[in-house]
C-alpha positions as CSV (number, residue, x, y, z in Angstrom):
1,X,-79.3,-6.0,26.3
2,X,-77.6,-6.6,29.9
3,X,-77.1,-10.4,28.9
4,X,-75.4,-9.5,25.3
5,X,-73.0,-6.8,27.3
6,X,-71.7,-9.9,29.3
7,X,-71.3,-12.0,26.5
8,X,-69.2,-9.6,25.1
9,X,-67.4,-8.5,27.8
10,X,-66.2,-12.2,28.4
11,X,-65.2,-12.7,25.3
12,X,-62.9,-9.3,25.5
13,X,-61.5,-11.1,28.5
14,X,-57.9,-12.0,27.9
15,X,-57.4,-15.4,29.5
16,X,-54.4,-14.5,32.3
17,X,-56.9,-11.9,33.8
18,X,-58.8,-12.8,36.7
19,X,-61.2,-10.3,38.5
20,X,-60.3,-6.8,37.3
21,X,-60.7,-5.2,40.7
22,X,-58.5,-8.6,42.4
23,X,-55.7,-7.6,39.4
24,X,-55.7,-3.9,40.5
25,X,-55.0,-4.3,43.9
26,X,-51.9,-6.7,43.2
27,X,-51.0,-3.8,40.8
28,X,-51.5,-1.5,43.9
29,X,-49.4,-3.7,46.5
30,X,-46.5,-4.2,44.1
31,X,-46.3,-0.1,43.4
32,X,-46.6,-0.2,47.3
33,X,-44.0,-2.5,47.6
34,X,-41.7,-1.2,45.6
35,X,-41.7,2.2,47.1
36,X,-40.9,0.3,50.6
37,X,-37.7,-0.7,48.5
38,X,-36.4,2.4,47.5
39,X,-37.1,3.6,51.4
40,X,-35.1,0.7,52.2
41,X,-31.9,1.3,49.9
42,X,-32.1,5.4,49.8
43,X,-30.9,7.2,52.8
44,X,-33.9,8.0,55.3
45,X,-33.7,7.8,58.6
46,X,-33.7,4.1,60.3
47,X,-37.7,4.7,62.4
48,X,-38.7,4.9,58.5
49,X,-36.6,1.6,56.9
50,X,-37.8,-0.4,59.8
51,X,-41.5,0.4,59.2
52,X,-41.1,-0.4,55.6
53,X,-39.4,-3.5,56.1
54,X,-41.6,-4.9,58.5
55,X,-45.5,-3.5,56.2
56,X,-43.5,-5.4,53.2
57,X,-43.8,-8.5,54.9
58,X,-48.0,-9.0,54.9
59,X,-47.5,-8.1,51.2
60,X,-44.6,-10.2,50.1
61,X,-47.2,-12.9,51.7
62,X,-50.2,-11.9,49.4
63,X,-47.7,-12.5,46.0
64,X,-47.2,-15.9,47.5
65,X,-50.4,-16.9,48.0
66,X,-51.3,-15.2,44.5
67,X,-48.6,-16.6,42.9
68,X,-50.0,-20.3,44.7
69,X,-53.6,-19.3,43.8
70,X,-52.7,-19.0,40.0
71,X,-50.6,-21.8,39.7
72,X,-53.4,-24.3,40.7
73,X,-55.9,-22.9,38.3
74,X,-53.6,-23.2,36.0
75,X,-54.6,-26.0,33.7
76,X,-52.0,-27.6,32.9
77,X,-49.2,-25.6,35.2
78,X,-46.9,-25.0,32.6
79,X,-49.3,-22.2,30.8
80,X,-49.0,-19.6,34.0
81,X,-45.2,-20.9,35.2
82,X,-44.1,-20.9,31.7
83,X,-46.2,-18.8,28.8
84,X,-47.6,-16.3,31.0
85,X,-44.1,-16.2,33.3
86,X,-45.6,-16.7,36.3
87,X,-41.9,-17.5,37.3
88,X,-41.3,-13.9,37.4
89,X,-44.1,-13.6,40.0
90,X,-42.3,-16.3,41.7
91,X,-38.9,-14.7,41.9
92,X,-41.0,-11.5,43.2
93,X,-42.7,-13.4,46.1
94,X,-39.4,-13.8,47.5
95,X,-37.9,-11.3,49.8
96,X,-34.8,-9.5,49.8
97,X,-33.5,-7.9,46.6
98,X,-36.2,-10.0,45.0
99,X,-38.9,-7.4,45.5
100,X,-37.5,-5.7,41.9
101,X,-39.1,-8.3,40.2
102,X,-42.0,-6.9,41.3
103,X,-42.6,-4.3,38.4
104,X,-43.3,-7.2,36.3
105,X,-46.5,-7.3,38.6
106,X,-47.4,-4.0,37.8
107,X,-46.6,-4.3,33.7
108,X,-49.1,-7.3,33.5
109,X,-51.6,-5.7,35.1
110,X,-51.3,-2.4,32.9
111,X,-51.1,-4.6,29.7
112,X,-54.4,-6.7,30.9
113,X,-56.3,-3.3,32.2
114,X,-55.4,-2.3,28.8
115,X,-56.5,-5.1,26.7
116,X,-59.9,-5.8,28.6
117,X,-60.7,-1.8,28.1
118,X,-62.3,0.6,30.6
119,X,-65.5,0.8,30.0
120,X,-65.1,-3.4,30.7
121,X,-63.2,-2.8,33.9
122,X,-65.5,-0.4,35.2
123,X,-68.6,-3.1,34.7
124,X,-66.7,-5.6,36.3
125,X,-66.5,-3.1,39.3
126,X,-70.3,-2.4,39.5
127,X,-71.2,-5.9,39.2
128,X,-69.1,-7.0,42.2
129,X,-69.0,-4.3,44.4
130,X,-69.0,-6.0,47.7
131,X,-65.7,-8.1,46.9
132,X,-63.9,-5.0,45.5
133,X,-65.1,-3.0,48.5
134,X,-63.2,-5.6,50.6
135,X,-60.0,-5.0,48.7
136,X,-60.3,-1.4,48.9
137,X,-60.6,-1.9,52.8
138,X,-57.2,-4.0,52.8
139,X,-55.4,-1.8,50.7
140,X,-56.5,1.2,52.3
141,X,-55.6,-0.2,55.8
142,X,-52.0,-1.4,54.7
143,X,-51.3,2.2,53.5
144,X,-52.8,3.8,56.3
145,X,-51.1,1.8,58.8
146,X,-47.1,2.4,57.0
147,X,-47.6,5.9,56.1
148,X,-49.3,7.2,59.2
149,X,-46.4,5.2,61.3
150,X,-43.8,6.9,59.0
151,X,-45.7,10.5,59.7
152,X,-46.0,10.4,63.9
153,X,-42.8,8.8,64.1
154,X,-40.8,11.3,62.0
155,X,-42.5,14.2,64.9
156,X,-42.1,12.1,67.7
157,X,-39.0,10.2,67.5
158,X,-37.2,13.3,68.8
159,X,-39.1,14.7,71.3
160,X,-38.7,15.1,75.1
161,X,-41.0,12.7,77.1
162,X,-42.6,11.0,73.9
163,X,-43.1,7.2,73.7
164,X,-43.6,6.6,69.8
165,X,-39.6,6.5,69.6
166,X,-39.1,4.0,67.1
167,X,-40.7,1.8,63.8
168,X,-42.2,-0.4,65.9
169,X,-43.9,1.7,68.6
170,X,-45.4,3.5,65.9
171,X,-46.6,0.5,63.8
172,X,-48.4,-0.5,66.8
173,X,-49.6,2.3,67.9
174,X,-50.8,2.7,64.1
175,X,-52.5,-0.5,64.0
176,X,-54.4,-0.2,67.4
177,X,-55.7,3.1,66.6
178,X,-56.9,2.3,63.3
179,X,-58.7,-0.7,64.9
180,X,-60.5,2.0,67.3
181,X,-59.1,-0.1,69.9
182,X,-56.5,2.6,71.6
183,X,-55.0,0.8,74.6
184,X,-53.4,3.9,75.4
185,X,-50.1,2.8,76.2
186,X,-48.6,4.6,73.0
187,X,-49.9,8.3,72.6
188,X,-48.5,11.1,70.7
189,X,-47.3,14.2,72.5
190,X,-46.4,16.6,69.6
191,X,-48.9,18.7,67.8
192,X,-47.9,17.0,64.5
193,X,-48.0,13.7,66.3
194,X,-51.5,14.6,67.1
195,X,-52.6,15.7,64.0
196,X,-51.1,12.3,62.3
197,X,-53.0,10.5,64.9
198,X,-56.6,12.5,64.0
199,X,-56.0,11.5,60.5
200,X,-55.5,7.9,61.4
201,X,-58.3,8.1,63.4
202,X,-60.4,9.5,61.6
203,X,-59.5,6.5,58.5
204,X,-59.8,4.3,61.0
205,X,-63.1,4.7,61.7
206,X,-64.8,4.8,58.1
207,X,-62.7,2.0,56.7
208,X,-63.4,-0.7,59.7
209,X,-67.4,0.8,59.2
210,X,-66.9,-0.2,55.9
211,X,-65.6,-3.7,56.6
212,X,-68.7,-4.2,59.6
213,X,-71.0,-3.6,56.7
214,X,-69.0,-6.3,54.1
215,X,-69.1,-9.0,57.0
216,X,-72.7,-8.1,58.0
217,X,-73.9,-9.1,54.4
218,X,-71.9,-11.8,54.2
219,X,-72.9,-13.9,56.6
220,X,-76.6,-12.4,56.9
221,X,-77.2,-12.3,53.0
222,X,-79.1,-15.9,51.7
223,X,-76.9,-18.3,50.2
224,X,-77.1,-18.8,46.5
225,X,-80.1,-21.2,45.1
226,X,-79.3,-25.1,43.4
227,X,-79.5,-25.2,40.3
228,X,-83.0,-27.6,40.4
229,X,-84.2,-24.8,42.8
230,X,-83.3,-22.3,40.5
231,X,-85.0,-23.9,37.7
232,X,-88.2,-24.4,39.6
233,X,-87.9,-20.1,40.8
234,X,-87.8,-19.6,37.4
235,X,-90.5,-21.3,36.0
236,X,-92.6,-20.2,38.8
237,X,-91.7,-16.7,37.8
238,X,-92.2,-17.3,34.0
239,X,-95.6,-18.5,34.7
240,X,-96.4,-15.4,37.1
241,X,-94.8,-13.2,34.7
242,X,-97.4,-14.7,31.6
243,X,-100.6,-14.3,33.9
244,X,-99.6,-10.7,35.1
245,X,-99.1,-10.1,31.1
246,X,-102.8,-11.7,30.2
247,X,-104.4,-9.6,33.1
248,X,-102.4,-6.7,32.1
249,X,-104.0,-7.1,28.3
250,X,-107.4,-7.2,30.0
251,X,-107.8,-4.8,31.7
252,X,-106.3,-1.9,29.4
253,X,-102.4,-0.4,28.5
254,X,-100.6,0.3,32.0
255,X,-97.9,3.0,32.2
256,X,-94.1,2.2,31.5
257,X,-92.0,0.7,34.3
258,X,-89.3,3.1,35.8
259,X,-86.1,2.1,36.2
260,X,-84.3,2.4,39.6
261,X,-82.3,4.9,40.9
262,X,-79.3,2.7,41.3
263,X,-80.0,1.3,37.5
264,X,-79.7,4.6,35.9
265,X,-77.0,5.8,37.6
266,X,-75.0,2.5,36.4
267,X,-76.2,3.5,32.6
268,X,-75.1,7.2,33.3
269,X,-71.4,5.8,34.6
270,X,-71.1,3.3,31.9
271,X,-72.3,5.8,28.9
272,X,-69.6,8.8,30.6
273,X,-66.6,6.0,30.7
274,X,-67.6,5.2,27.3
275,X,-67.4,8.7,25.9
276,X,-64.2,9.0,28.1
277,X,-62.5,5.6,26.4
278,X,-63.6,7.3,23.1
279,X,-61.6,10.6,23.2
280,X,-58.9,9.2,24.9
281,X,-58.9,6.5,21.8
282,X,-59.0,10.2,19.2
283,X,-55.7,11.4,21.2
284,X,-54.0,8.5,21.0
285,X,-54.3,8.1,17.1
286,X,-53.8,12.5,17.4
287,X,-50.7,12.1,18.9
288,X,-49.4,9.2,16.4
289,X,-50.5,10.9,13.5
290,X,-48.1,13.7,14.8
291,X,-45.4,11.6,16.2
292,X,-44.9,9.9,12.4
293,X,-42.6,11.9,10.4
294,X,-43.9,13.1,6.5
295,X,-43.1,11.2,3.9
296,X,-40.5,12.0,1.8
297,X,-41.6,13.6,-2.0
């Protein structure tokens, strides 16, 4: 049953969309990114621009290497640059008033999310939960990092005897509290200052916890089998499996395996986003039905 899901969840695959969770978090940067632009063309205060400027930069550098990463897959070059207009993710790796073309990001990855369904996506997510875990992490730490800069900033840029005065003190002061690190040098002296700084903190501490555990079992997990040593597993397991069965019809029926914890609740999940894909499936046709005017008698 599991194997006939996958088959069929491959062959919903549309062929532009690479790892579901990997296709959100570009969706994720480029909404991210594009709010650093209207920050950087509406009129806030300076402390704020320059924090958005300089978080954009890490991000405009993921579209590039994205943009590279697809481009080599691509097989030949001309179906990404040209069919699936990976030019416009070009244009939007650049910097500068560039960044707009960045909502074409976001529209791809709404149109693929869409076409792969999400009961798909949310498979895709159990089945590879340590690599979306890892892009959580990054996400998370970007966001925490510009917005928790941007919030003790905005209390302590104008107060007496403070040292978070501008974008940059506070970036750093961001980024070295998030790490745990806290040199200390940079310390807020307002009560909203302080309170920013719990909150930071406080992320700080669960999302680098997070990202011990995801290098822990990276380099401590075993590395995946050949394929000749995989054969010979399962063939050794195959004729284990047959002599358990034999002894099994010996000596008598046995009572029915129980499925683990972790199994069922993946069932439950996958059964719930069903129903939910369902009735959101019964509004949509609801609302066209009611959106088309009557015929004319």
């Amino acid at each position: 049953m599991t194997t006939q899901a996958a088959s069929d969840e491959e062959r919903q695959r549309p062929a532009e969309l690479q790892a579901p969770g990997y296709e959100i978090f570009i969706g994720l940067l480029a909404i991210i990114s594009l709010i650093n632009l209207a920050i950087s063309v509406l009129p806030f205060n300076a402390n704020i621009k320059t924090i958005a400027q300089l978080l954009d930069i890490p991000i405009t550098f993921i579209f590039l290497v994205d943009f590279a990463s697809r481009l080599l897959r691509s097989h030949p070059r001309r179906t990404y640059f040209i069919d699936q207009r990976g030019w416009l993710d070009l244009l939007g790796s650049l910097p500068s008033f560039f960044k707009l073309f960045r909502i074409f990001r976001l529209v791809r990855v709404t149109r693929l999310m869409s076409e792969y369904g999400l009961s798909n996506v949310v498979r895709s997510f159990l089945k590879h939960r340590a690599d979306n875990a890892l892009l959580v992490v990054i996400f998370m730490v970007l966001v925490v990092i510009e917005f928790g800069s941007m919030l003790v900033v905005s209390f302590e840029a104008s107060a007496p005897d403070a040292n978070i005065t501008t974008g940059g003190d506070a970036i750093w002061w961001a980024f070295v509290s998030i790490t745990t690190v806290g040199y200390g040098d940079k310390f807020p002296v307002t009560l909203g200052g302080r309170v920013s700084a719990f909150l930071v903190l406080a992320a700080g501490v669960g999302l680098f916890g997070v990202l011990s555990g995801f290098l822990a079992n990276f380099f401590l997990s075993p590395s995946e089998p050949k394929a000749d040593e995989t054969a010979a597993v399962d063939e050794t397991a195959a004729v284990d499996q047959t002599a358990a069965v034999d002894q099994t019809a010996a000596a008598g029926p046995a009572a029915p395996a129980v499925a683990t914890r972790s199994s069922a609740d993946d069932v439950a999940l996958l059964q719930m986003v069903d129903d939910l894909e369902s009735r959101i499936t019964a509004v949509r046709l609801l609302i066209a039905e009611r959106a088309t005017p009557p015929a004319a008698t």
